[in-house]
N, C-alpha and C positions, 0 to 999 in steps of 0.2 A: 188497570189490571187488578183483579182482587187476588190476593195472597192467602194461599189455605195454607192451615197450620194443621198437624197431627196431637193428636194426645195418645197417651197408649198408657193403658193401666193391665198387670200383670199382679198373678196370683199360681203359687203354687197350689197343686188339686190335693185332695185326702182322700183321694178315690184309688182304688182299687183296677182304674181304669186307665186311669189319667193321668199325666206328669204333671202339664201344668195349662193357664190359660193366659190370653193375652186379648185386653177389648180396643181394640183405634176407632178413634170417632173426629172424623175434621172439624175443623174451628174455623171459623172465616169473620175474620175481624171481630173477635170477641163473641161471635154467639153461637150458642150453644146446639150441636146437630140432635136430634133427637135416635138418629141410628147411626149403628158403625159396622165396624166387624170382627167378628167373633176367631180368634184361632187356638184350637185347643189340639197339643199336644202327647198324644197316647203312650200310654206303658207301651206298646206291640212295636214303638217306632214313628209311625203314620201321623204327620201334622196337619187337618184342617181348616179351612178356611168357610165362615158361617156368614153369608152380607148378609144385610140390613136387618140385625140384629139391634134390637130400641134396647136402652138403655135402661129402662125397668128388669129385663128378661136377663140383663148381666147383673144387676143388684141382685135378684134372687136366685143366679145362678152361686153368686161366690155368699150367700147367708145358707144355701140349701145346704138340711143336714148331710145330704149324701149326693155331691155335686155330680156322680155319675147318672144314680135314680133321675137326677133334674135334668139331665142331660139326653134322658133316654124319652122323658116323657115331653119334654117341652120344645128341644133344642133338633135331634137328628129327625130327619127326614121333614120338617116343617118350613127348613130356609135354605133356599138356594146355595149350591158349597162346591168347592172343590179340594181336592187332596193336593197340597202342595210338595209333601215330602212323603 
């Protein structure tokens, strides 16, 4: 039986839009997934959920000067999502 592990890295946003973000990515015996998923948190209330979200695309979500700009251009409407709250 292989045993999946979770990671999850978490970053408050400095956006104007956004509260905050959260990236899970599984681990399966030590190696490393290339995608995970994306759940980003809105000022309005509304938490969603972004899969197979690579692991590049969340490095230069949390270095972008203005994580909602990156969010608008790179992130909504390009991956598969649902609103969870």
């Amino acid at each position: 039986m292989t045993r999946h592990l979770l990671t999850t890295v978490s970053v408050v946003c400095e956006s104007d839009m956004m509260l905050s973000a959260s990236y899970v990515t599984p681990v399966t015996l030590g190696t490393f997934q290339a995608v995970g998923m994306l759940q980003i948190t809105f000022k309005h209330g509304a938490t969603w959920c972004y899969s197979d979200v690579t692991h590049s695309v969340w490095n230069e979500f949390c270095e972008a000067e203005s994580q909602g700009k990156y969010y608008l251009q790179n992130i909504r409407g390009k991956y598969a999502s649902v609103r969870i709250a």
